[in-house]
OpenMM code with the backbone's topology and positions (N, CA, C; nanometers):
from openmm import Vec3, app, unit

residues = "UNK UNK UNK UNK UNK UNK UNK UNK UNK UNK UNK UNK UNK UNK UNK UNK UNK UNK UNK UNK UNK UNK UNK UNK UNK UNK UNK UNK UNK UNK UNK UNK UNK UNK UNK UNK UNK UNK UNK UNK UNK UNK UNK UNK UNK UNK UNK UNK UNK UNK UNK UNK UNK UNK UNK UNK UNK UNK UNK UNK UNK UNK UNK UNK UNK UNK UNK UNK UNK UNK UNK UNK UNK UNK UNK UNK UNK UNK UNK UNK UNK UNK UNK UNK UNK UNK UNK UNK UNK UNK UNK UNK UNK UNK UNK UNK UNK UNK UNK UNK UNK UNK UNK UNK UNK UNK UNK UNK UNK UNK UNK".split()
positions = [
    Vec3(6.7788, 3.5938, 14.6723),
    Vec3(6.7188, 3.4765, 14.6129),
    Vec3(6.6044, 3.4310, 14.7029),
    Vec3(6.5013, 3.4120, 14.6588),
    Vec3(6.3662, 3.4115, 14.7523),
    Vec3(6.3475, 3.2707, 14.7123),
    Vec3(6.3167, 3.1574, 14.7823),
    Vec3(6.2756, 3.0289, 14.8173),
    Vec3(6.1715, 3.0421, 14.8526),
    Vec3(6.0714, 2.9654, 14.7301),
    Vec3(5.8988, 2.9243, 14.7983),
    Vec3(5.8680, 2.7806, 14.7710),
    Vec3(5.8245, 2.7229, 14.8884),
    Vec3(5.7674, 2.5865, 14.9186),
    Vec3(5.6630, 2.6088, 14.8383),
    Vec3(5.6370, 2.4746, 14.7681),
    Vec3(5.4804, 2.5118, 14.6803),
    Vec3(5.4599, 2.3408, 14.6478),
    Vec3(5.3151, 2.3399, 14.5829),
    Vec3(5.2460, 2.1946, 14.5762),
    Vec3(5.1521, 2.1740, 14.4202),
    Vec3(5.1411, 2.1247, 14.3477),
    Vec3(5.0528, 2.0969, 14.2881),
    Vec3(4.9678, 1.9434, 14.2281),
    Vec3(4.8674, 1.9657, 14.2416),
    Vec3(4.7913, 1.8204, 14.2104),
    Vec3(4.7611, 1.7862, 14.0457),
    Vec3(4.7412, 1.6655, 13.9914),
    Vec3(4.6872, 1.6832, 13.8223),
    Vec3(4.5765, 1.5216, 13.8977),
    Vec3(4.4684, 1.5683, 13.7927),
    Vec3(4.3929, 1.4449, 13.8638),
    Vec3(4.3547, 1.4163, 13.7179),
    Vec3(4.2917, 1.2905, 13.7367),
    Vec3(4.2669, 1.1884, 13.5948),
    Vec3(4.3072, 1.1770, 13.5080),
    Vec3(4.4874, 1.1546, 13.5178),
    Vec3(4.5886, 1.1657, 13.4210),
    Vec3(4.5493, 1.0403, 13.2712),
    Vec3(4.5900, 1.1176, 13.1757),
    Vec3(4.5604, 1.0541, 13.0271),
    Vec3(4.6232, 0.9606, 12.9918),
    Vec3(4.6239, 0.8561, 12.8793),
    Vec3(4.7297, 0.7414, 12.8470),
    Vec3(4.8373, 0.8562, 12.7642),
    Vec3(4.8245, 0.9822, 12.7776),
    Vec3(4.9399, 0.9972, 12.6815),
    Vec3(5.0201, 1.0968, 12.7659),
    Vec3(5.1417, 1.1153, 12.7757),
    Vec3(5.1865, 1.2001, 12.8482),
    Vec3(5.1405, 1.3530, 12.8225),
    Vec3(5.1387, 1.3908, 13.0004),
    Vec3(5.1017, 1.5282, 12.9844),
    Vec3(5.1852, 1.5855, 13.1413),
    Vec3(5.1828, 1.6792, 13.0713),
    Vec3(5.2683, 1.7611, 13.1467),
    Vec3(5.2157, 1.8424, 13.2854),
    Vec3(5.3177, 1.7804, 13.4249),
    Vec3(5.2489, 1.7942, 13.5370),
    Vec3(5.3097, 1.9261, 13.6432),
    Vec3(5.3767, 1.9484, 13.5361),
    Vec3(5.5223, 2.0712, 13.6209),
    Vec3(5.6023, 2.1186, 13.5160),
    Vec3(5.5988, 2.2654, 13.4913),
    Vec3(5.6912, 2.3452, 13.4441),
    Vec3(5.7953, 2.4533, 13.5266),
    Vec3(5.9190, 2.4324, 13.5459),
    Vec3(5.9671, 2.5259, 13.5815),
    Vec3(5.9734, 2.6765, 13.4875),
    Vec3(5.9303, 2.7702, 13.5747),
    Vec3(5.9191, 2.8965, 13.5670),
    Vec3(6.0804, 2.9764, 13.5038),
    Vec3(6.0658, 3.0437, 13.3821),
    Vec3(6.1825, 3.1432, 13.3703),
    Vec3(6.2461, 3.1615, 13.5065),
    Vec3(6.3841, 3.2166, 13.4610),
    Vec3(6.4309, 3.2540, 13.5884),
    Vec3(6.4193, 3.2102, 13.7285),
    Vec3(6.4041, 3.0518, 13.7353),
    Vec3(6.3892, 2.9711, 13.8178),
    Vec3(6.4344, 2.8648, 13.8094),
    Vec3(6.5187, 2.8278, 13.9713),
    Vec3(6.5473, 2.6337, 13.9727),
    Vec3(6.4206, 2.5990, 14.0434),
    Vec3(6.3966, 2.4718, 14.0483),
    Vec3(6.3250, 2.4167, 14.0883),
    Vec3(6.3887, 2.2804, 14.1886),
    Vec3(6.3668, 2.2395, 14.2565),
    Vec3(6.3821, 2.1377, 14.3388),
    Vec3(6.2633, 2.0685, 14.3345),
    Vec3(6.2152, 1.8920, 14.2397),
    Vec3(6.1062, 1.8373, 14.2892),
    Vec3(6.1422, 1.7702, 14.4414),
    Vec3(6.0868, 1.8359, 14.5338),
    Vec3(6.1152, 1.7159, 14.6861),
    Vec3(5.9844, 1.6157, 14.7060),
    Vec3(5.9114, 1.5757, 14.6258),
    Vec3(5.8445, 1.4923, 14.6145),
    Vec3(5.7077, 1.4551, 14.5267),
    Vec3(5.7138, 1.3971, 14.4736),
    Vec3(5.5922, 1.3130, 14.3560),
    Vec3(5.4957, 1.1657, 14.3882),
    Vec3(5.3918, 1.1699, 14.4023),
    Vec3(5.3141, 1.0448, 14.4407),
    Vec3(5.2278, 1.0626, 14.3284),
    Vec3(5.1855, 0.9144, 14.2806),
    Vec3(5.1275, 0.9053, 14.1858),
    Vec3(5.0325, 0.7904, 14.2436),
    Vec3(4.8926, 0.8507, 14.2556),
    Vec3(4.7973, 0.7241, 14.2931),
    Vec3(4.6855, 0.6241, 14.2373),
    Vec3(4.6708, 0.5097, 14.2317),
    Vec3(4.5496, 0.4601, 14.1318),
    Vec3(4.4140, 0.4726, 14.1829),
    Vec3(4.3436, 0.5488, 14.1035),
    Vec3(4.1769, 0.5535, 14.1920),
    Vec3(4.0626, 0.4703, 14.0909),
    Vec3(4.1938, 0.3843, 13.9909),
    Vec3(4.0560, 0.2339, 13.9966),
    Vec3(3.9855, 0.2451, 14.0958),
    Vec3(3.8665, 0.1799, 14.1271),
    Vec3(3.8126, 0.0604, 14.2198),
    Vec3(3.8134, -0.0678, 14.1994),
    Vec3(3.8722, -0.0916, 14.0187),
    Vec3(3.8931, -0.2576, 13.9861),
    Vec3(3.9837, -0.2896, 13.8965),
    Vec3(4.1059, -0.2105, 13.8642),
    Vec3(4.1872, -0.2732, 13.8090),
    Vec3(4.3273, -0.2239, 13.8038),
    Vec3(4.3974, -0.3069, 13.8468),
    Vec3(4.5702, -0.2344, 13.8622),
    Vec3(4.6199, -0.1236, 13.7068),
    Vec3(4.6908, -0.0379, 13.7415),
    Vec3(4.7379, 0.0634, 13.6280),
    Vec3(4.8758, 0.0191, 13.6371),
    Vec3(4.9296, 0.0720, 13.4928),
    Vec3(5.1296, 0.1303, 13.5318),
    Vec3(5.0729, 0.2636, 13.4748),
    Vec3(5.2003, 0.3258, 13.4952),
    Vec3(5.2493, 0.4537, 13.4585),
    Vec3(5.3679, 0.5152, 13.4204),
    Vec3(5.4100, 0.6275, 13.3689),
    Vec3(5.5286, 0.6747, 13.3550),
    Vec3(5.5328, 0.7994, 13.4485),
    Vec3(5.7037, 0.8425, 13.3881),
    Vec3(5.7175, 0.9753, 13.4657),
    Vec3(5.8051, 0.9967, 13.3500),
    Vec3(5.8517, 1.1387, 13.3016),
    Vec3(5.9794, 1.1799, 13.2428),
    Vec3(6.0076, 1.3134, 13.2455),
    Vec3(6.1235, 1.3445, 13.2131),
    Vec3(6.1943, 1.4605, 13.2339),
    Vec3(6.2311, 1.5703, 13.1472),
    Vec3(6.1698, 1.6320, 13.0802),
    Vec3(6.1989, 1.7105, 12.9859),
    Vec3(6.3269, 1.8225, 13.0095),
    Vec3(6.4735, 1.7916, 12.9402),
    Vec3(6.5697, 1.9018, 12.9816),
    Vec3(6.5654, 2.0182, 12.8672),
    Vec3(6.5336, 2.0947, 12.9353),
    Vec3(6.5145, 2.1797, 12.7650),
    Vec3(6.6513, 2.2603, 12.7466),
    Vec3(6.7453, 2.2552, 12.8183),
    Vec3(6.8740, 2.3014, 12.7251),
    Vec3(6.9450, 2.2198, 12.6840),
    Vec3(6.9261, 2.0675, 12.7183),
    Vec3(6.9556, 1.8821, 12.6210),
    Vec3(6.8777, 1.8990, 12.5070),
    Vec3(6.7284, 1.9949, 12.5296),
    Vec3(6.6375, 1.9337, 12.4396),
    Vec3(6.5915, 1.7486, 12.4215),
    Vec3(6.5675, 1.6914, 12.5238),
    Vec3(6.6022, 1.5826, 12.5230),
    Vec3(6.4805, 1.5198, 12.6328),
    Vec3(6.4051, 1.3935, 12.6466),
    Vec3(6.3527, 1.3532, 12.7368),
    Vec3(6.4532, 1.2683, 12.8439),
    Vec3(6.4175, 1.2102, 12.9554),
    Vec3(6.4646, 1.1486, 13.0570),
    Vec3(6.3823, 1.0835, 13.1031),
    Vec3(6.3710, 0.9337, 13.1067),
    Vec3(6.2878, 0.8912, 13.1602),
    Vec3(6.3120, 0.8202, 13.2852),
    Vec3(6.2055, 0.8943, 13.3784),
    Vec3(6.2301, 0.8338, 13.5397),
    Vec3(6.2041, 0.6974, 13.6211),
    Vec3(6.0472, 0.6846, 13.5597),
    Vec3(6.0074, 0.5532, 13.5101),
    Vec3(5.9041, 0.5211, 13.4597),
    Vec3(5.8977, 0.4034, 13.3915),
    Vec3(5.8254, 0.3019, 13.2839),
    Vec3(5.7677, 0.2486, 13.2630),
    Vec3(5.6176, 0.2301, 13.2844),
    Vec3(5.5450, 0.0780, 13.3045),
    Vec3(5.5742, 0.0157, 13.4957),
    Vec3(5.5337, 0.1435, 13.5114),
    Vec3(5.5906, 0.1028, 13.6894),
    Vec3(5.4101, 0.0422, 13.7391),
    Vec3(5.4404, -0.0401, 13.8070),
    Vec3(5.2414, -0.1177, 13.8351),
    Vec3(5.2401, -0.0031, 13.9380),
    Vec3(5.1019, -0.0027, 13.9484),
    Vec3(5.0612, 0.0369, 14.1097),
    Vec3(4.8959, -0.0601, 14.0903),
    Vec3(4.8962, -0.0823, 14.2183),
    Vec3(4.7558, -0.2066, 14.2043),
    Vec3(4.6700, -0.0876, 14.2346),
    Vec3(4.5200, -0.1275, 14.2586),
    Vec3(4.4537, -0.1233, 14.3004),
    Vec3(4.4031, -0.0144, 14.4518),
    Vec3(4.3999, 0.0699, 14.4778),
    Vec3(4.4282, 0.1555, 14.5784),
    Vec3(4.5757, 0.1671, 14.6701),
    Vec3(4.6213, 0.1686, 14.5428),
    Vec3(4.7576, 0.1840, 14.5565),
    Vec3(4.8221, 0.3038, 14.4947),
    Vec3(4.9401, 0.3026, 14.5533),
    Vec3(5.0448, 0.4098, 14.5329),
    Vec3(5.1675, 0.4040, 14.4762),
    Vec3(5.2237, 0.4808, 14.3571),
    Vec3(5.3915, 0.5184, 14.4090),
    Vec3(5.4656, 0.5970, 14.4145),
    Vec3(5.5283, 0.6296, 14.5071),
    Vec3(5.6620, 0.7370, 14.5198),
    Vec3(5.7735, 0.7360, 14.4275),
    Vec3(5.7034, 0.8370, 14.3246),
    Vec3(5.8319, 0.8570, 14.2435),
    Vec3(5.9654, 0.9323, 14.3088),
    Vec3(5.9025, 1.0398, 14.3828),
    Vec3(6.0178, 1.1036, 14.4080),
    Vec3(5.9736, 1.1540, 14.5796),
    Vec3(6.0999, 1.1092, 14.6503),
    Vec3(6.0991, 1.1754, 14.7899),
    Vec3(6.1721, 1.1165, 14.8782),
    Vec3(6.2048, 1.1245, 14.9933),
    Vec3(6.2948, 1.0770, 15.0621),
    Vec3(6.4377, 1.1403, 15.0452),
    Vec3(6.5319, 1.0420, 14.9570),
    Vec3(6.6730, 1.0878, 14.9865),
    Vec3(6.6433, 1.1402, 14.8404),
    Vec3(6.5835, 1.0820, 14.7789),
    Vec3(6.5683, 1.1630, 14.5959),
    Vec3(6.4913, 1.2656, 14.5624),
    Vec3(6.5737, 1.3581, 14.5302),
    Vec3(6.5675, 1.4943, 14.4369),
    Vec3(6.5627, 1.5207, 14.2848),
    Vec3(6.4693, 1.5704, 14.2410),
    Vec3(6.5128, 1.6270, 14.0984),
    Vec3(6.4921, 1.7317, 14.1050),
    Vec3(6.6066, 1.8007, 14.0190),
    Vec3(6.6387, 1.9501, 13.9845),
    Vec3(6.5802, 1.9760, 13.8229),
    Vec3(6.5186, 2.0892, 13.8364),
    Vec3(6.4758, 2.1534, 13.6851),
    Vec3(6.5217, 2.2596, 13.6692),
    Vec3(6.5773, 2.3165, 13.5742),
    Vec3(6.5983, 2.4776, 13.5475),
    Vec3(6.4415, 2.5106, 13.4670),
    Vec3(6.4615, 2.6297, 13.4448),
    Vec3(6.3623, 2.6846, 13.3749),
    Vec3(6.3369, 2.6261, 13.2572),
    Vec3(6.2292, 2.6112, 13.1908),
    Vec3(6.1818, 2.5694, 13.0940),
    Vec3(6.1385, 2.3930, 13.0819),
    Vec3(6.2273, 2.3380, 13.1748),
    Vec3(6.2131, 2.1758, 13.2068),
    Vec3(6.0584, 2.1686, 13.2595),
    Vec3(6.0537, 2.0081, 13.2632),
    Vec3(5.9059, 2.0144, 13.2671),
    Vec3(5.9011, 1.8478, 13.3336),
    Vec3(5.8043, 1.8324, 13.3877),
    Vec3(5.8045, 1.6991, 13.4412),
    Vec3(5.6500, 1.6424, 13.3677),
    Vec3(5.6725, 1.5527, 13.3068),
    Vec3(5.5228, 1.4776, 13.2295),
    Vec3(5.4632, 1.3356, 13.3190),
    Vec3(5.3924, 1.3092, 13.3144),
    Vec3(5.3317, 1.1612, 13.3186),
    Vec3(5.2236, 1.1155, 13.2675),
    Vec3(5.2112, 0.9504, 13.2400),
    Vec3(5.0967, 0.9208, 13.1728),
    Vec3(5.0626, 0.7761, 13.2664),
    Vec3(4.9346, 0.7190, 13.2480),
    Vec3(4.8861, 0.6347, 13.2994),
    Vec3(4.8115, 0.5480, 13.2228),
    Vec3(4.8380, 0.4148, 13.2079),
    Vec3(4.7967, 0.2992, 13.1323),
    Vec3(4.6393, 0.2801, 13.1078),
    Vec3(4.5696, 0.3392, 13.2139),
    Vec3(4.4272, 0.3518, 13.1706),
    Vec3(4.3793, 0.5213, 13.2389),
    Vec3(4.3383, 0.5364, 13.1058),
    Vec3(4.2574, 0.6805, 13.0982),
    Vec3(4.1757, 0.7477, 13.2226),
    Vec3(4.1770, 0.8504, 13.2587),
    Vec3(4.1680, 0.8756, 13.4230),
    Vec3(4.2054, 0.8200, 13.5400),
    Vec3(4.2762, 0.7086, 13.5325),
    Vec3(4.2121, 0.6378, 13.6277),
    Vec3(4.3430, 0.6784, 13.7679),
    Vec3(4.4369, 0.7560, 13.7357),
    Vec3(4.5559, 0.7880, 13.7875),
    Vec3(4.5815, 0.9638, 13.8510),
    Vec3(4.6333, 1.0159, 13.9619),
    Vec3(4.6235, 1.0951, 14.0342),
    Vec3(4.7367, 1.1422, 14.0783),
    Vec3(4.7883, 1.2646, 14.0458),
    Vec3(4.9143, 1.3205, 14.0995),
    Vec3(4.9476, 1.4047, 14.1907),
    Vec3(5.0299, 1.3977, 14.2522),
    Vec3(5.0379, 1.5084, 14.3729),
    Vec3(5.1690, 1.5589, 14.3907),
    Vec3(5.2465, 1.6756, 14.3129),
    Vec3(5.3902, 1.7043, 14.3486),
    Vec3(5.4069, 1.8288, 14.4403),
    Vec3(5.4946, 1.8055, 14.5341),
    Vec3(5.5588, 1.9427, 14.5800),
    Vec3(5.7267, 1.9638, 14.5597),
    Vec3(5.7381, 2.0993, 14.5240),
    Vec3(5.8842, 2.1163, 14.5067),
    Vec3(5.8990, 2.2589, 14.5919),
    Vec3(6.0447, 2.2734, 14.5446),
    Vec3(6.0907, 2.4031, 14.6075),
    Vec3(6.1433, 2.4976, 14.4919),
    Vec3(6.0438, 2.6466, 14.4787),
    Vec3(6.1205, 2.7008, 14.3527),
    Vec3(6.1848, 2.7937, 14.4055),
    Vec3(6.3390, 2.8327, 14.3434),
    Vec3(6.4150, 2.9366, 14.3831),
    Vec3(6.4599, 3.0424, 14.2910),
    Vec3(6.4594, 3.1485, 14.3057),
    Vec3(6.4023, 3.2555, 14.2241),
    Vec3(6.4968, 3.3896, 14.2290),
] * unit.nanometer
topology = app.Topology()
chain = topology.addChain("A")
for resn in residues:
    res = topology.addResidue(resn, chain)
    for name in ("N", "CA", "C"):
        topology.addAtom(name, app.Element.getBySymbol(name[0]), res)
């Protein structure tokens, strides 16, 4: 079973959810961390996060209308919190005003 550390960014996230992470066939995934940043220069955003389980077939939502001001940030996921994906799951987010929001996840896929 081969373990690879890996990272990916989505920049000028949309008001509608879009999808920021797919786990790979034949793969778990470990998210060990998600930051989501506002690059307004003048006006606070919220945002979401959710969880697509695709053998629930079902969304999960992580969170909702969460603020982040103004050159600000938030940590959806990191520290003592983990999310696990199997294959086909997918992690989405959207942001209350159109570009104006910035993602940055790293996980661990195991294979």
């Amino acid at each position: 079973m081969a373990n690879t550390f890996k990272n990916k960014g989505l920049a000028s996230i949309g008001t509608s959810f879009t999808t920021a992470y797919t786990c790979p066939s034949s793969t778990t995934s470990t998210i060990i961390g998600l930051t989501i940043a506002n690059i307004s220069s003048s006006s606070s955003i919220t945002v979401g996060v959710r969880v697509y389980d695709s053998s629930a077939g079902a969304y999960y939502t992580i969170v909702n209308y969460a603020p982040i001001l103004v050159g600000g940030s938030l940590v959806v996921v990191g520290g003592d919190q983990k999310i696990v994906l199997e294959a086909s799951d997918t992690i989405q987010i959207y942001s209350s005003s159109n570009g104006n929001a910035d993602a940055f996840i790293s996980y661990l896929e195991q294979t």
